[in-house]
Biopython code that builds the backbone (N, CA, C, O; Angstrom):
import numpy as np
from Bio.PDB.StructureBuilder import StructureBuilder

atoms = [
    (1, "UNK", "N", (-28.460, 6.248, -0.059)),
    (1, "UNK", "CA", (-28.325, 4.943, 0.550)),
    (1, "UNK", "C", (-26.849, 4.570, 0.618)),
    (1, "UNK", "O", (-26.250, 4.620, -0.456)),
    (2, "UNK", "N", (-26.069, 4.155, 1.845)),
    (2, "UNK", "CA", (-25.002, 4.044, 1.947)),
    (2, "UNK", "C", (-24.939, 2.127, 1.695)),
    (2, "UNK", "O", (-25.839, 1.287, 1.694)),
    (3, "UNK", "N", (-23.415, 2.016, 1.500)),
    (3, "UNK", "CA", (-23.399, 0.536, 0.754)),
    (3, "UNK", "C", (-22.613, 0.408, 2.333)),
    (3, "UNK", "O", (-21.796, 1.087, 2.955)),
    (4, "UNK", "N", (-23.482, -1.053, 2.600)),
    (4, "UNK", "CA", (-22.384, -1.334, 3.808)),
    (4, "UNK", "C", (-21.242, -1.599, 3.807)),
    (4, "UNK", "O", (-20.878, -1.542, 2.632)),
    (5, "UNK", "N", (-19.854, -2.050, 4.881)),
    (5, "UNK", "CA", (-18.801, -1.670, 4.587)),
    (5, "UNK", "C", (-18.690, -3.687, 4.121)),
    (5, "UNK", "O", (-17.896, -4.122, 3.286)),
    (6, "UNK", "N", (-19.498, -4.399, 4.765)),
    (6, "UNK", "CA", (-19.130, -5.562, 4.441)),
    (6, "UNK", "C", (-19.190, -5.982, 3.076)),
    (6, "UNK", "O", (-18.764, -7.130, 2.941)),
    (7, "UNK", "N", (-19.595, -5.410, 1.964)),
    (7, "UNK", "CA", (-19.341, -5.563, 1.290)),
    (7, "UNK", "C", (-18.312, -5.203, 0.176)),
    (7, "UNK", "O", (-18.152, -5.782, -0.898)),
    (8, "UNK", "N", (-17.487, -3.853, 0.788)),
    (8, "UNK", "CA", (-16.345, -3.892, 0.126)),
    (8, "UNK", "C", (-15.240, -4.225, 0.577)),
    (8, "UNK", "O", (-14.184, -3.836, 0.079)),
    (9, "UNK", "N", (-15.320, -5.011, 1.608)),
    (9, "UNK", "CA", (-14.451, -6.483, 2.308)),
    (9, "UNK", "C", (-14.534, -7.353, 1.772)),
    (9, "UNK", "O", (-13.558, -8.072, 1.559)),
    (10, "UNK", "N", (-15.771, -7.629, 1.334)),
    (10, "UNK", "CA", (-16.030, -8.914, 0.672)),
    (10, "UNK", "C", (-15.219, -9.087, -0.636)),
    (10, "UNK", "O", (-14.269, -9.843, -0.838)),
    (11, "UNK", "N", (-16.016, -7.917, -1.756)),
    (11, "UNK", "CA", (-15.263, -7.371, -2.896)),
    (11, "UNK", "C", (-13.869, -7.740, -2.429)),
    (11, "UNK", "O", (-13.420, -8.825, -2.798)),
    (12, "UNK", "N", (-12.946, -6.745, -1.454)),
    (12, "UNK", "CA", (-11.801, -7.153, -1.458)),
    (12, "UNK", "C", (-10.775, -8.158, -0.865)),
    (12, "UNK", "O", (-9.548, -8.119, -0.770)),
    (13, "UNK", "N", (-11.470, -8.835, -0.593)),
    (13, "UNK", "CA", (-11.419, -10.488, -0.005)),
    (13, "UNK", "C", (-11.626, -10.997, -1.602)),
    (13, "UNK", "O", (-10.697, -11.692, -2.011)),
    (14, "UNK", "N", (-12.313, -10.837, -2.200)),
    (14, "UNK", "CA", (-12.792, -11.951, -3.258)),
    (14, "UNK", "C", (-11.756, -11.514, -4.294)),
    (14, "UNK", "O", (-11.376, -12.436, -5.016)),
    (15, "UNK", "N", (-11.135, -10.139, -4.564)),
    (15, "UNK", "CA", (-9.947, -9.534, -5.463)),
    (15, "UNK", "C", (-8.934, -10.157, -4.880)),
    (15, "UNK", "O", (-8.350, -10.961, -5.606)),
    (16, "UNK", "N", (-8.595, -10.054, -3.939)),
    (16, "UNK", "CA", (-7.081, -10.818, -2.800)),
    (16, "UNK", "C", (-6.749, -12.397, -3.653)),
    (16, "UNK", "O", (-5.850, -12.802, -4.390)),
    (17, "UNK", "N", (-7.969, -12.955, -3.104)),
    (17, "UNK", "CA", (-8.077, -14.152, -3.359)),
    (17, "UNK", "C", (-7.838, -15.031, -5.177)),
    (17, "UNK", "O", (-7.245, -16.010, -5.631)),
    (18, "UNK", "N", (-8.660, -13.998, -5.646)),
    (18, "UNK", "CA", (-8.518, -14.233, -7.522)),
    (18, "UNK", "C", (-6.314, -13.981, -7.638)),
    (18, "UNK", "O", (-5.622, -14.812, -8.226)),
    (19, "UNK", "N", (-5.752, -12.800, -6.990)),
    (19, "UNK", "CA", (-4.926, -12.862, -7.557)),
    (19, "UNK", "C", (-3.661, -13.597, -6.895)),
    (19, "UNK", "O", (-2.603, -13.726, -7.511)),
    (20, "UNK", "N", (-3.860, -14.065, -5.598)),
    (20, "UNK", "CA", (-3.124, -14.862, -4.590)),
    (20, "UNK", "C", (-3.664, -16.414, -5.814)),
    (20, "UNK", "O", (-2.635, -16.865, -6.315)),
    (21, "UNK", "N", (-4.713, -17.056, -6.221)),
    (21, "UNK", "CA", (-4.613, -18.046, -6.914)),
    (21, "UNK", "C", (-4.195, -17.879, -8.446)),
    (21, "UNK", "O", (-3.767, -18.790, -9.154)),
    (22, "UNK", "N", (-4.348, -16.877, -8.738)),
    (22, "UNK", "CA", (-3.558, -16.144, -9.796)),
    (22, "UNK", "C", (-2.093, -16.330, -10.083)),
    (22, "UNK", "O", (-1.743, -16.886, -11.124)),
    (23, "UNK", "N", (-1.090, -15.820, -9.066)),
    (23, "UNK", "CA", (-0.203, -16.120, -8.752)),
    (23, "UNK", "C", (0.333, -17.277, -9.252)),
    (23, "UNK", "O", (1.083, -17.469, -10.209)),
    (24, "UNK", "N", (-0.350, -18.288, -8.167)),
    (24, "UNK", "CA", (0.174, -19.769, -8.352)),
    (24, "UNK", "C", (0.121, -20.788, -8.850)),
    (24, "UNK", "O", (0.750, -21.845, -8.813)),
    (25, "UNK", "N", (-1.321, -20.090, -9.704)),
    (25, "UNK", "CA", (-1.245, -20.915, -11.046)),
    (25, "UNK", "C", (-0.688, -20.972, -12.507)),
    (25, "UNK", "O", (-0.523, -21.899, -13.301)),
    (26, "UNK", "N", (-0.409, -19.298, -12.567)),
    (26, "UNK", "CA", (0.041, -18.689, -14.046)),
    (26, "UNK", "C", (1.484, -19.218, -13.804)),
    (26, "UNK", "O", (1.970, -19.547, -12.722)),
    (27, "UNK", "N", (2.229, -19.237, -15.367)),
    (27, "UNK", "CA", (3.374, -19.510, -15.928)),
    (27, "UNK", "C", (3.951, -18.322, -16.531)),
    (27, "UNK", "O", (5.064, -18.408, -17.050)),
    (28, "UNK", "N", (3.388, -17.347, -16.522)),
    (28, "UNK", "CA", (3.695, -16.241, -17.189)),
    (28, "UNK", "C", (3.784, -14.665, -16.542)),
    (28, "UNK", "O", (2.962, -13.880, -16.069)),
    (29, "UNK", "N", (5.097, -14.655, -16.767)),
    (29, "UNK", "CA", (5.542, -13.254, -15.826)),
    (29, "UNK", "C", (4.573, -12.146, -16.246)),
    (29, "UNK", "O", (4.296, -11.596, -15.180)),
    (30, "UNK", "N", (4.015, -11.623, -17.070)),
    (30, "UNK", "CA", (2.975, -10.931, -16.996)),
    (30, "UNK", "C", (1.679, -11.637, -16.269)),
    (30, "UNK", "O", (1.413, -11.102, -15.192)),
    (31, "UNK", "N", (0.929, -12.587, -16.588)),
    (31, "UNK", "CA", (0.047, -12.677, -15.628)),
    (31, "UNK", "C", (0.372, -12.794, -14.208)),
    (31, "UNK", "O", (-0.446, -12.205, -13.502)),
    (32, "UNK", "N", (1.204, -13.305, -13.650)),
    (32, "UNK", "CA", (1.964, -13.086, -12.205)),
    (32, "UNK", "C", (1.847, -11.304, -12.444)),
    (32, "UNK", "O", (0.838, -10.997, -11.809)),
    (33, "UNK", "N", (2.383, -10.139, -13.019)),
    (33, "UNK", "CA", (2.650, -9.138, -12.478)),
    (33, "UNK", "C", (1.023, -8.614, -12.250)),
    (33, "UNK", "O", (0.961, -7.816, -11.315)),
    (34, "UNK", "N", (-0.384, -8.905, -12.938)),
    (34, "UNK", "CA", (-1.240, -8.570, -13.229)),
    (34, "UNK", "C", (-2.030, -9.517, -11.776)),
    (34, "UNK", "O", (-3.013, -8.856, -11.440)),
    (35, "UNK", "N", (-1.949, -10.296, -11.224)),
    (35, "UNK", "CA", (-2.267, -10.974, -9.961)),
    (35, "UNK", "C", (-1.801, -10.458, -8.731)),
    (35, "UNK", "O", (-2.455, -10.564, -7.693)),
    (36, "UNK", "N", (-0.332, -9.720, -8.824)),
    (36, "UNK", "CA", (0.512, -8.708, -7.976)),
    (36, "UNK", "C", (-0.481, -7.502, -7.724)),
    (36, "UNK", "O", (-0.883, -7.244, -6.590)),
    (37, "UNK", "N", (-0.867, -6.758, -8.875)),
    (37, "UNK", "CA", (-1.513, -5.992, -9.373)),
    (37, "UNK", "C", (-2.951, -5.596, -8.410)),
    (37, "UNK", "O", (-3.091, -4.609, -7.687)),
    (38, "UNK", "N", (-4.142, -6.935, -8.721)),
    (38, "UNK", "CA", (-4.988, -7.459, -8.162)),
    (38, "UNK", "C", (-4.901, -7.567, -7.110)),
    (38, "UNK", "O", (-6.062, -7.489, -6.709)),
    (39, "UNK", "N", (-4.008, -7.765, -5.948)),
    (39, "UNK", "CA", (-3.304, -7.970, -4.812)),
    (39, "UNK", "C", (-3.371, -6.808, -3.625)),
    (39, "UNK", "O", (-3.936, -6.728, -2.534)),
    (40, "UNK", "N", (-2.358, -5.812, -4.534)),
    (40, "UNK", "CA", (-1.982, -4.371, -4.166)),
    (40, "UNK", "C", (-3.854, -3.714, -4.037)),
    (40, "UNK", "O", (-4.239, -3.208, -2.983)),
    (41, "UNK", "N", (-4.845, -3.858, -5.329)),
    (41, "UNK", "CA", (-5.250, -3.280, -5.277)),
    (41, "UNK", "C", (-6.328, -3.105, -4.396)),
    (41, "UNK", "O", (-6.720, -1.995, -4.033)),
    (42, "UNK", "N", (-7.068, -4.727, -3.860)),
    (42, "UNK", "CA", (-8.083, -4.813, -2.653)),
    (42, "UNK", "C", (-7.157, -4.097, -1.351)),
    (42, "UNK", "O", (-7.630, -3.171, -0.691)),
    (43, "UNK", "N", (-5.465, -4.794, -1.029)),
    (43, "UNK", "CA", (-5.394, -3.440, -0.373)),
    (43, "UNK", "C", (-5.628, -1.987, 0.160)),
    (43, "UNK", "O", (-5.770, -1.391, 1.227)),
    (44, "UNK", "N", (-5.582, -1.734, -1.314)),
    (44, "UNK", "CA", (-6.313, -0.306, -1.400)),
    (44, "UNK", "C", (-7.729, 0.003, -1.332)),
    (44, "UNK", "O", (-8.058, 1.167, -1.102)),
    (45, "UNK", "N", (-8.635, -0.925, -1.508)),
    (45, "UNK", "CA", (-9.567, -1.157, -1.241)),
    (45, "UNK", "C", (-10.542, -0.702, -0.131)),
    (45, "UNK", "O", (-11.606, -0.084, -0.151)),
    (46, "UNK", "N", (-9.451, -1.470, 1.259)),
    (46, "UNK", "CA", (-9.356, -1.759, 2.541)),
    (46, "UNK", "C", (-9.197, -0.697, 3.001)),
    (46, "UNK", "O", (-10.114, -0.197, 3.654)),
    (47, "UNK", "N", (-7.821, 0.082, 2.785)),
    (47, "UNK", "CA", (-7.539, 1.366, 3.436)),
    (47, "UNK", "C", (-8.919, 2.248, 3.250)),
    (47, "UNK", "O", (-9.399, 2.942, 4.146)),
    (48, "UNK", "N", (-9.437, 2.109, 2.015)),
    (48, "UNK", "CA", (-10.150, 3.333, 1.741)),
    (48, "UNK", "C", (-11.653, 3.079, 2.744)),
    (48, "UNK", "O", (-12.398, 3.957, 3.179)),
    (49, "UNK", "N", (-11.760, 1.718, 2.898)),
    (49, "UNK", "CA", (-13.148, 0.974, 3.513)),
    (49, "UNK", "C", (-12.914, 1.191, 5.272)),
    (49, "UNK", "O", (-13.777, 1.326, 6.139)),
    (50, "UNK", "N", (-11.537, 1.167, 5.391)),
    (50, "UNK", "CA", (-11.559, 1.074, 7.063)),
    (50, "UNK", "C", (-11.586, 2.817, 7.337)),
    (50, "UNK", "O", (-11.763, 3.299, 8.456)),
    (51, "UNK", "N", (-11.444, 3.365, 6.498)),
    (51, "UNK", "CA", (-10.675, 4.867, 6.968)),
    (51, "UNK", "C", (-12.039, 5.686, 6.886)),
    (51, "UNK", "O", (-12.142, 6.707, 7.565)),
    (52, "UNK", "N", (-13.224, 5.212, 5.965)),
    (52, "UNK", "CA", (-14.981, 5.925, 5.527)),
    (52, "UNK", "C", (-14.991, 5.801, 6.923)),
    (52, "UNK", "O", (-14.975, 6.717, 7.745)),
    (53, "UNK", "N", (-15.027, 4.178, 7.190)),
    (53, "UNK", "CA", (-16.244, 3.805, 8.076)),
    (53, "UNK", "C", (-15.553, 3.908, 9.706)),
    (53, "UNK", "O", (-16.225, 4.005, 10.733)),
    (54, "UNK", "N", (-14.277, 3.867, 9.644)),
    (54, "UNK", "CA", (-13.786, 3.928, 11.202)),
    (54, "UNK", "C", (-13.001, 5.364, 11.676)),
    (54, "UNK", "O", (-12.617, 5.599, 12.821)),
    (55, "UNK", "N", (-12.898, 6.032, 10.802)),
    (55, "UNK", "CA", (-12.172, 7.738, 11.179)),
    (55, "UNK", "C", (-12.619, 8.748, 9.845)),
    (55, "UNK", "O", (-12.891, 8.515, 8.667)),
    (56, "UNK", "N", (-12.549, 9.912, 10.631)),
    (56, "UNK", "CA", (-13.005, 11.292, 10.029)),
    (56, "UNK", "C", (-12.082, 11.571, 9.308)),
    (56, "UNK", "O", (-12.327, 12.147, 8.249)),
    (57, "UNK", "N", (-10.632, 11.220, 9.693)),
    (57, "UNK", "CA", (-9.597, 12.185, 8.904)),
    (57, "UNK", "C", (-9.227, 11.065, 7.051)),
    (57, "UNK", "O", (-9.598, 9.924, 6.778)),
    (58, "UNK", "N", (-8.489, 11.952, 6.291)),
    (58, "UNK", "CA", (-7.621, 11.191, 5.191)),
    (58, "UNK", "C", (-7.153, 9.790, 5.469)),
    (58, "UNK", "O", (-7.400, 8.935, 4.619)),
    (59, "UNK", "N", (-6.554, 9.483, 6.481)),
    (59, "UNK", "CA", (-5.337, 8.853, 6.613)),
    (59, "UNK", "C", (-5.067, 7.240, 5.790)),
    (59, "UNK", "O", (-4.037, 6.643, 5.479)),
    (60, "UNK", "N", (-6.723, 6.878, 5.616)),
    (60, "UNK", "CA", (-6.591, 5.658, 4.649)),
    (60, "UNK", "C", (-6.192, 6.024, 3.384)),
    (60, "UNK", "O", (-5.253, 5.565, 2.735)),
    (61, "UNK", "N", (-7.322, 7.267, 2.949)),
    (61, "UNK", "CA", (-7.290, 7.887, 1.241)),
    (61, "UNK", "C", (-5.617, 8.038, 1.204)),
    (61, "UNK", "O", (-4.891, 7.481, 0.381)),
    (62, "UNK", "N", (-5.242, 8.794, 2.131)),
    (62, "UNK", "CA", (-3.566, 8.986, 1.763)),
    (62, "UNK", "C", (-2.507, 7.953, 1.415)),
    (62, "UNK", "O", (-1.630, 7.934, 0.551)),
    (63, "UNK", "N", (-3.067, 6.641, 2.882)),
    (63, "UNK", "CA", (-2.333, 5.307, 2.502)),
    (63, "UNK", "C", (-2.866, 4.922, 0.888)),
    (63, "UNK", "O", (-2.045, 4.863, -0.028)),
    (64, "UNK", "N", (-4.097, 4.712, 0.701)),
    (64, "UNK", "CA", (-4.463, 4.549, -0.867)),
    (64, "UNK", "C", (-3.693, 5.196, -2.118)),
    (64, "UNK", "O", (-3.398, 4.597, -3.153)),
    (65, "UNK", "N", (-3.504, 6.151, -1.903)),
    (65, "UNK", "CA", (-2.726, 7.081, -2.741)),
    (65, "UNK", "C", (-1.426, 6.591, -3.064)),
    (65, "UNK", "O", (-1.061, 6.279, -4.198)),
    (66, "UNK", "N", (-0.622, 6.526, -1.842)),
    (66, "UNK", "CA", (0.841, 6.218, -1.738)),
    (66, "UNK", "C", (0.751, 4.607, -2.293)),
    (66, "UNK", "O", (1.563, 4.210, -3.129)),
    (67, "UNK", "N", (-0.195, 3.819, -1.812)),
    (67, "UNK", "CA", (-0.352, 2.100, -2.259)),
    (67, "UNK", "C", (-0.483, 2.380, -3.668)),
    (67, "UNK", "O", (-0.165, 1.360, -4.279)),
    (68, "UNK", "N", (-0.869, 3.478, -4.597)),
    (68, "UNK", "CA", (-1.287, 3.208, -5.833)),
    (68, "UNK", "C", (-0.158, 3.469, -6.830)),
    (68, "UNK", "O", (0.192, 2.866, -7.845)),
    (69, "UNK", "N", (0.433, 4.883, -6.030)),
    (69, "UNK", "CA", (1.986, 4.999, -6.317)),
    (69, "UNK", "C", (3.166, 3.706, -6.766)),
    (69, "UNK", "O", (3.854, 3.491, -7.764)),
    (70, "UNK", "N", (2.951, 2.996, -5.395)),
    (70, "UNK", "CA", (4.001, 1.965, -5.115)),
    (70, "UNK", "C", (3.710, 1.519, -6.416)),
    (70, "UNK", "O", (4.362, 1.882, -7.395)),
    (71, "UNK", "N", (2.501, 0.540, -6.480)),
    (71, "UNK", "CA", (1.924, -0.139, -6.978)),
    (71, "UNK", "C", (2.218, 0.233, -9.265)),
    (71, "UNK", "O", (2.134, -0.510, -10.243)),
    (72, "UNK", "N", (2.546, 1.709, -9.087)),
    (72, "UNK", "CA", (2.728, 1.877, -10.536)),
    (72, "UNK", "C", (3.987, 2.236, -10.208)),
    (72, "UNK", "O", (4.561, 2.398, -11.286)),
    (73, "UNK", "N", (4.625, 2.419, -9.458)),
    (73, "UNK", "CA", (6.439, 2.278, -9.650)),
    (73, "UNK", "C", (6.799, 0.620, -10.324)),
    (73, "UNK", "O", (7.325, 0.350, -11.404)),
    (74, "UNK", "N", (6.396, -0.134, -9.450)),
    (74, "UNK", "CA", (6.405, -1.660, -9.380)),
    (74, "UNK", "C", (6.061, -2.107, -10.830)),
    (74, "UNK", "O", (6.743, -2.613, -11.721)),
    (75, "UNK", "N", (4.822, -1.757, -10.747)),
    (75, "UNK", "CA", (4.703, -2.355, -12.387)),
    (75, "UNK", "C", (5.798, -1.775, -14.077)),
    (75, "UNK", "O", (6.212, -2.286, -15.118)),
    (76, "UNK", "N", (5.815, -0.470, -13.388)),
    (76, "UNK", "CA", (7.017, 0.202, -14.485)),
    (76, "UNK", "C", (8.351, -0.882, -14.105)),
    (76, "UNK", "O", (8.566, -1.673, -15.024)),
    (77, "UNK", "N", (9.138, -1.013, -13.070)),
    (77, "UNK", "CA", (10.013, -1.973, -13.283)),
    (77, "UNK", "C", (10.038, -2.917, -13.652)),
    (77, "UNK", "O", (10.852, -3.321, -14.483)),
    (78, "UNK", "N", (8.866, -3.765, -12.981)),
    (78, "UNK", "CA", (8.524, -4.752, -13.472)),
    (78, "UNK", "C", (8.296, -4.912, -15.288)),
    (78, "UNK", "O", (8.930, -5.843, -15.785)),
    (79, "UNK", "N", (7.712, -4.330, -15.947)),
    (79, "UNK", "CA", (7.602, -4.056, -16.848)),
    (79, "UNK", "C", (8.947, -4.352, -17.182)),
    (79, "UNK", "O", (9.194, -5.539, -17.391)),
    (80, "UNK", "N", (9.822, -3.572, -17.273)),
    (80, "UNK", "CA", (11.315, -3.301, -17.551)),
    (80, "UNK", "C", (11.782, -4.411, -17.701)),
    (80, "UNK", "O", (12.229, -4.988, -18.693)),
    (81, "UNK", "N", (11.625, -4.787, -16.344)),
    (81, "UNK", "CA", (12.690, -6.695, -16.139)),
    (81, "UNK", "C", (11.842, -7.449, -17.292)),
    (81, "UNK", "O", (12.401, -8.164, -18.125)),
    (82, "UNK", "N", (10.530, -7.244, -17.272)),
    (82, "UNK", "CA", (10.080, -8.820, -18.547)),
    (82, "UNK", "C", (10.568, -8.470, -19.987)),
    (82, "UNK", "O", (10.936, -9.368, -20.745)),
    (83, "UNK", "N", (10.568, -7.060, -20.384)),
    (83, "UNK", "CA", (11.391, -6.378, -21.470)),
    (83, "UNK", "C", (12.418, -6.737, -22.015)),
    (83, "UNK", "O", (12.633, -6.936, -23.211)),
    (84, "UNK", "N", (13.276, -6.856, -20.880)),
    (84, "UNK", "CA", (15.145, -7.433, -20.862)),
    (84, "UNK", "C", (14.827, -8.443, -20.996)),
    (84, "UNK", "O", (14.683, -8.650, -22.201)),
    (85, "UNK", "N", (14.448, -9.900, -19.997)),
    (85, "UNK", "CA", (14.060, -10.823, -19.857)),
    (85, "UNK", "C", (13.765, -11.996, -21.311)),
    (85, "UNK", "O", (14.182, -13.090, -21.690)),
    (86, "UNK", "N", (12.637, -10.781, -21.827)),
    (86, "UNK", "CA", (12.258, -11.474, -23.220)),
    (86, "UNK", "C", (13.024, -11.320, -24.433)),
    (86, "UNK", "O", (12.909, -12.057, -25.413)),
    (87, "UNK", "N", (14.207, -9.840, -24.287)),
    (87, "UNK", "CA", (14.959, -9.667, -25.540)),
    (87, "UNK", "C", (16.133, -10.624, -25.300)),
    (87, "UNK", "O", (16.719, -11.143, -26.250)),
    (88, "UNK", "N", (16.397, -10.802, -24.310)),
    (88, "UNK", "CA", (17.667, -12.114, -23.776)),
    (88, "UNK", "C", (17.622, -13.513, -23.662)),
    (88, "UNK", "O", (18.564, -14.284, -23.844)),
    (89, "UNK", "N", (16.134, -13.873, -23.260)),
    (89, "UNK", "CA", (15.694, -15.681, -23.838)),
    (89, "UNK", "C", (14.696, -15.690, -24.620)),
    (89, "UNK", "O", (14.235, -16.810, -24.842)),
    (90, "UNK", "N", (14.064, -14.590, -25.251)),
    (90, "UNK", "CA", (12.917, -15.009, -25.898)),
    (90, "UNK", "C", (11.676, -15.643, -25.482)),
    (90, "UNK", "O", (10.813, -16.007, -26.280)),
    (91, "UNK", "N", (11.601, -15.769, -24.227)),
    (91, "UNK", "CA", (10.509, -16.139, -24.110)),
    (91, "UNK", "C", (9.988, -15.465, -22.625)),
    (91, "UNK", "O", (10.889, -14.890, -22.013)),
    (92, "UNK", "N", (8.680, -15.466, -21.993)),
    (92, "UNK", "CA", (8.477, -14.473, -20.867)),
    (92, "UNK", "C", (7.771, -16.124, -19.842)),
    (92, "UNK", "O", (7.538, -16.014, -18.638)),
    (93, "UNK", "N", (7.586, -17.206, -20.439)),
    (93, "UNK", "CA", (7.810, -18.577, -19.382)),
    (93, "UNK", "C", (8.321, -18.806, -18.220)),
    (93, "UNK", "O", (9.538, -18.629, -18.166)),
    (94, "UNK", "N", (7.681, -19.222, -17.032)),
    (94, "UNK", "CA", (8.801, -19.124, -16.066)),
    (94, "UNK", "C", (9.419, -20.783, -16.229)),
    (94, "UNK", "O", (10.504, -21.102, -15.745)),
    (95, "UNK", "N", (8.848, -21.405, -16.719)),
    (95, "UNK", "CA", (9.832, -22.907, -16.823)),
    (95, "UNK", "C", (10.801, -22.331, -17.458)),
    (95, "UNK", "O", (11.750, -22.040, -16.729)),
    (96, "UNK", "N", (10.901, -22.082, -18.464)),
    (96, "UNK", "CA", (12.404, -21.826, -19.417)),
    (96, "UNK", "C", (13.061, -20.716, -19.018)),
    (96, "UNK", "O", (13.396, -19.908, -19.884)),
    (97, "UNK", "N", (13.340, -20.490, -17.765)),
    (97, "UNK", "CA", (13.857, -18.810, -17.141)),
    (97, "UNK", "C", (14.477, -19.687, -16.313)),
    (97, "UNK", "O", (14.567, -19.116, -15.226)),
    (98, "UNK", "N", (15.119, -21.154, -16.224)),
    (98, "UNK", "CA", (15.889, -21.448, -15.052)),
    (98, "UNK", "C", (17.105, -20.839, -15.130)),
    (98, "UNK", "O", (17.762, -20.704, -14.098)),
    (99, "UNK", "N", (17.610, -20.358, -16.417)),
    (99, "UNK", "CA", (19.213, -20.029, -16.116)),
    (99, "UNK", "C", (19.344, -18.875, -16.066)),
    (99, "UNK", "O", (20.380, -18.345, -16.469)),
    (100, "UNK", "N", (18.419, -18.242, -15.602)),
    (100, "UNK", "CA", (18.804, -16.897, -14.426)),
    (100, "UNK", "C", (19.518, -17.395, -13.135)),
    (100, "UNK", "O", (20.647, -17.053, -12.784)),
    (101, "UNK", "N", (18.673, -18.270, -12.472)),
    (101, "UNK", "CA", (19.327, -19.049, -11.198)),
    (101, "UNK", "C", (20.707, -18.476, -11.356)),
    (101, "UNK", "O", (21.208, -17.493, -10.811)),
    (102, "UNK", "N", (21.279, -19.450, -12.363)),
    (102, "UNK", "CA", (22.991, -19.487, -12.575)),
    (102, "UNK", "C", (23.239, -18.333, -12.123)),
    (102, "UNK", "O", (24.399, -17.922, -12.084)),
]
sb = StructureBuilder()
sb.init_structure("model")
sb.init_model(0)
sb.init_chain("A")
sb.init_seg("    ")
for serial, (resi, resn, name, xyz) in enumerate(atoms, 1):
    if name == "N":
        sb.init_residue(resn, " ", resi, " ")
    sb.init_atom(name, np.array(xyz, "f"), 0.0, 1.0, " ", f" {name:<3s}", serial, name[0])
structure = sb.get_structure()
């Protein structure tokens, strides 16, 4: 029994959405990178959902691949910056991170 495709649109409509409000509600550079995360990943989702159901060849699985790549480069830096971030103000808050601005 095949799962229709509308539902892993839906799924990734409903992942998009959790981490787009994710985003803009968290205060905290890890939950922001983990909503980023969530973001990237219905992306990938998509590629893999349009590429079953609308062409024979790889070409989504491959975009998926390379999106998952990005997606763990990103978080390794990311990672990095909240690392520095927290050994230099102590705290990973984005209120108390204004004097990066400077």
């Amino acid at each position: 029994m095949i799962i229709p495709a509308e539902y892993y649109l839906v799924l990734s409509a409903v992942l998009f959405f959790i981490g787009v409000f994710g985003f803009f509600t968290r205060r905290n550079l890890v939950s922001l990178l983990i909503s980023t995360e969530l973001m990237l990943n219905a992306v990938d989702i998509n590629f893999a959902v349009f590429n079953a159901y609308c062409y024979d060849h790889l070409e989504g699985y491959i975009f998926t691949l390379f999106g998952i790549g990005i997606a763990a480069a990103e978080t390794a830096v990311a990672i990095a910056i909240i690392i520095n971030v927290y050994r230099n103000m102590k705290t990973i808050h984005i209120k108390n991170l204004r004097e990066l601005k400077d």
